[in-house]
C-alpha positions in Angstrom: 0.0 0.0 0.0 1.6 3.4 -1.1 1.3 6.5 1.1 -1.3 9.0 -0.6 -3.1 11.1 2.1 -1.0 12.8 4.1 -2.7 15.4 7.2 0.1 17.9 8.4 -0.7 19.2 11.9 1.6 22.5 12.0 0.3 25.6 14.1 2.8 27.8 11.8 1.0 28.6 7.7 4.2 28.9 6.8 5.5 25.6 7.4 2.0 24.5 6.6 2.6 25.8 3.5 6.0 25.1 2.8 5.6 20.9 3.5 1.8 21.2 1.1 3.5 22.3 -1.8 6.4 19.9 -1.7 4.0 16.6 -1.3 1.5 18.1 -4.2 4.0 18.2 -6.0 4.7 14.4 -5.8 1.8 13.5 -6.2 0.3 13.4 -2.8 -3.2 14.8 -1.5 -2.9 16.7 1.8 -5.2 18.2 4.6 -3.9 20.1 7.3 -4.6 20.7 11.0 -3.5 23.8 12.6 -3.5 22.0 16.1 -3.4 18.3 18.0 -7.4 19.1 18.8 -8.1 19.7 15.1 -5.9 17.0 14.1 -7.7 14.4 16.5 -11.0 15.3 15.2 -9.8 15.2 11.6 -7.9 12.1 12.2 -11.2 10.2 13.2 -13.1 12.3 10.5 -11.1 11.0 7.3 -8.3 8.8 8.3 -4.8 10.4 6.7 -2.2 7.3 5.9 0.3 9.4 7.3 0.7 12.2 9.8 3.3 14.8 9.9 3.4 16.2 13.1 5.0 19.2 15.0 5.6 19.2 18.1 5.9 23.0 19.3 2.2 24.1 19.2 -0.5 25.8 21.7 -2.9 23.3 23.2 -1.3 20.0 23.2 2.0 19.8 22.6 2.8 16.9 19.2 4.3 14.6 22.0 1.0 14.5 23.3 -1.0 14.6 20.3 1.3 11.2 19.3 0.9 9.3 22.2 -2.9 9.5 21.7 -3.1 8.6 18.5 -0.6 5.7 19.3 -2.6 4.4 22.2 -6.4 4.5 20.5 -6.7 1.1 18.5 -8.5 2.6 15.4 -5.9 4.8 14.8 -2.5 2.8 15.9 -1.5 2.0 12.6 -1.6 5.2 10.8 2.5 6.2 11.2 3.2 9.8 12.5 6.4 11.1 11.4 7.5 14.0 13.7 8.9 17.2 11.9 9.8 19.8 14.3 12.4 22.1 14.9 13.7 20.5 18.5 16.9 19.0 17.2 18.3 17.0 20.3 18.5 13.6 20.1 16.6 13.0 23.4 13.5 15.0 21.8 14.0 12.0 18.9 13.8 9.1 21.1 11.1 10.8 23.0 8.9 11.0 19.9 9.4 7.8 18.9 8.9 6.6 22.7 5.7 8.3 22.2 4.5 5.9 19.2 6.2 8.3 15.7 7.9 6.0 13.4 10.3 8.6 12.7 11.5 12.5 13.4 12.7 15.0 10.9 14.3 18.9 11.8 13.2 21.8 10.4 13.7 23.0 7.9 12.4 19.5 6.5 15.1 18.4 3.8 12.4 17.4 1.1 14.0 14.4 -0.7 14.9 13.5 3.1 10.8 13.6 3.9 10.0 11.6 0.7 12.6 8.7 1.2 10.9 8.7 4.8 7.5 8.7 3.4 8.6 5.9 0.6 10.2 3.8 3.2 6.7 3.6 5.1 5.0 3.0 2.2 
């Protein structure tokens, strides 16, 4: 099964923005969430098969958001790649302690993001 919708949960519209127009332009169909409520509820709404998730954000923090989604059964398996711009390694093992199946830094190297988003697929 090949990755085609992708929900990116980003409180900033520029990095919103910025991550849309690379992934429409492979090919991908995307939604967006400005925050982990609005994600959740979209989540359950129309199930993404992949999430891109920050983790600096008002409301509940993408560490939270993660664990959530990780820990309710109907959404387990849809993988949650963290992109934020926390770049120590213990943030990294945190959000994949937290149920992401992988963590990218800002600024998001795009052929990075699509050989992570191949590999899943």
């Amino acid at each position: 099964m090949s990755i085609q919708r992708i929900l990116i949960v980003d409180d900033s519209p520029t990095e919103r923005y910025y991550l849309t127009d690379i992934l429409v332009k492979n090919g991908f169909t995307v939604s967006t969430a400005e925050n982990g409520e609005e994600a959740i509820s979209k989540i359950k709404a129309d199930k993404p098969e992949l999430i891109l998730m920050d983790v600096v954000m008002p409301g509940a923090n993408g560490f939270q958001v993660t664990r959530s989604i990780a820990r309710d059964p109907d959404l387990a398996n849809v993988p949650i790649i963290i992109c934020s711009s926390k770049n120590q390694e213990t943030d990294r093992i945190w959000g994949i302690r937290q149920g992401a199946r992988d963590y990218l830094v800002k600024p998001v190297d795009p052929s990075l993001l699509l050989e992570k988003i191949a590999a899943l697929g």
